[in-house]
C-alpha positions in Angstrom: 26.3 -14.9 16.6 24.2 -15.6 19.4 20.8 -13.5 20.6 18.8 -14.2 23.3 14.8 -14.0 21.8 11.7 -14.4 23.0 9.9 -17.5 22.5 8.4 -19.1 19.3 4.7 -18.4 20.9 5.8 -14.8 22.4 7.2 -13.9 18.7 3.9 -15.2 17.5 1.8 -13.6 19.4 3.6 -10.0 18.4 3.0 -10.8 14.5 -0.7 -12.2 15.4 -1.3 -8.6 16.5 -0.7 -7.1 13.7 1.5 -4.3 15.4 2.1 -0.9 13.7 5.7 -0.9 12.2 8.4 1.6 11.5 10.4 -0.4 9.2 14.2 1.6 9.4 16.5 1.2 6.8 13.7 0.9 3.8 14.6 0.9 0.2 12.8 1.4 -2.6 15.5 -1.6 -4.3 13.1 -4.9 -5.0 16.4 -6.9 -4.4 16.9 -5.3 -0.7 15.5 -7.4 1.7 13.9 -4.2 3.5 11.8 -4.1 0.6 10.9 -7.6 0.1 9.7 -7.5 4.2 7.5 -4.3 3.8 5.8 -6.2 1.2 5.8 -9.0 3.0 4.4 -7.5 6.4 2.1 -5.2 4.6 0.0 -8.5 2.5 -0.3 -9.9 6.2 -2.6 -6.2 7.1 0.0 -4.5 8.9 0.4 -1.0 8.8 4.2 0.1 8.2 5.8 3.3 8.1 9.0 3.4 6.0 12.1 5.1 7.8 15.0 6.2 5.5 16.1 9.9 5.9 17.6 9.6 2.3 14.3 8.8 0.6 12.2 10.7 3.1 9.1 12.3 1.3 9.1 9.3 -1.6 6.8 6.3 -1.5 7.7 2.7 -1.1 4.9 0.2 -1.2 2.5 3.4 -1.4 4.0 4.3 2.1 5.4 7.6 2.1 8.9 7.3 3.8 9.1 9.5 6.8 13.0 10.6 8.0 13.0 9.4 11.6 11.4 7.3 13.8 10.1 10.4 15.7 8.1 11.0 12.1 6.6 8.0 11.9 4.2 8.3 15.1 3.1 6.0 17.6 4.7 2.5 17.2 4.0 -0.5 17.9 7.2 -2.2 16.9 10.3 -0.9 14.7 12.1 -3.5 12.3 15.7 -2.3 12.5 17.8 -3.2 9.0 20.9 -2.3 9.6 24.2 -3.1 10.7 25.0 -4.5 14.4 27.2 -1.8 15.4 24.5 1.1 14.0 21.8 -1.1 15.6 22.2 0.2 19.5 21.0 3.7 18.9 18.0 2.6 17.1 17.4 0.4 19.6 17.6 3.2 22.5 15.8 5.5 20.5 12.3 2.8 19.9 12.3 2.3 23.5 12.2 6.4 24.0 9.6 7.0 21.8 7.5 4.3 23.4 7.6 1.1 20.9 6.8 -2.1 22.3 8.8 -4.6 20.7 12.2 -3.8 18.5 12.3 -6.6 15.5 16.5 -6.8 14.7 17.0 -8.6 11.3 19.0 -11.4 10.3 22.8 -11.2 11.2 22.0 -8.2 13.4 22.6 -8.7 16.9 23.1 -6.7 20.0 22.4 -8.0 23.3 23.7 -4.7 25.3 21.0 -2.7 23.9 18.2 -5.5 23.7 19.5 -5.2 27.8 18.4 -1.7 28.0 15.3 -2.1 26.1 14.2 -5.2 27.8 14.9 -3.3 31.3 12.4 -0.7 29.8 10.0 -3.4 29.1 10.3 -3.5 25.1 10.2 -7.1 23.7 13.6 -7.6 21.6 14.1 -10.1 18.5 17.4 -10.3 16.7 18.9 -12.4 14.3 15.5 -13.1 12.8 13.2 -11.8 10.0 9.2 -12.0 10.9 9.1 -12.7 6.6 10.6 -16.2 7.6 9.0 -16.5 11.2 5.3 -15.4 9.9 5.2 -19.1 8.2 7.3 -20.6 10.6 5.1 -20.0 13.3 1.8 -20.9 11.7 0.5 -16.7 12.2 -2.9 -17.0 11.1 
């Protein structure tokens, strides 16, 4: 699978900002990686707003989990964990509700709508998880 990305020092400079994150596809499971990353992002001072409509109301992390995206506020970026084919509409709807970058975890690629995002000016990753690119990097 193939994605076209940013650079390493544009990828860095979005995690050096510390952006406010809707994380979608949380889980409250310690062996889900969506859990393991909100920890993650949330010891490096981020702010992150859990997004699962199943769990919405409940607390992950001490983050209460909000439905939607459209619940969680302004964003700053939204961390998409789930599948390739479900990723597109997530991907549409970030770049409608103003987010400036769209994070697409590991093995979750989908260059048609990274396309229209990137057209709207929202910075796309995919196929990456900012838990392994944070150290990669050097992110102070």
């Amino acid at each position: 699978m193939t994605a076209t990305n940013p650079t390493d020092a544009e990828i860095a400079a979005l995690l050096a900002r510390r952006p406010r994150v809707a994380l979608v596809g949380a889980s409250p499971k310690p062996e889900r990686a969506s859990n393991s990353v909100m920890r993650f992002l949330l010891s490096r001072g981020m702010e992150v707003v859990p997004v699962n409509p199943g769990l919405a109301g409940q607390q992950i992390h001490g983050q209460t989990v909000v439905a939607t995206l459209a619940d969680a506020g302004a964003l700053d970026m939204v961390d998409v964990f789930r599948r390739s084919e479900e990723a597109g509409a997530v991907v549409d709807e970030a770049a409608a509700l103003g987010a400036k970058a769209v994070w697409l975890q590991l093995d979750i690629v989908d260059e048609a709508a990274a396309a229209r995002a990137r057209a709207q000016g929202v910075m796309v990753v995919q196929d990456r998880c900012p838990a392994i690119e944070w150290p990669r990097l050097g992110v102070r």
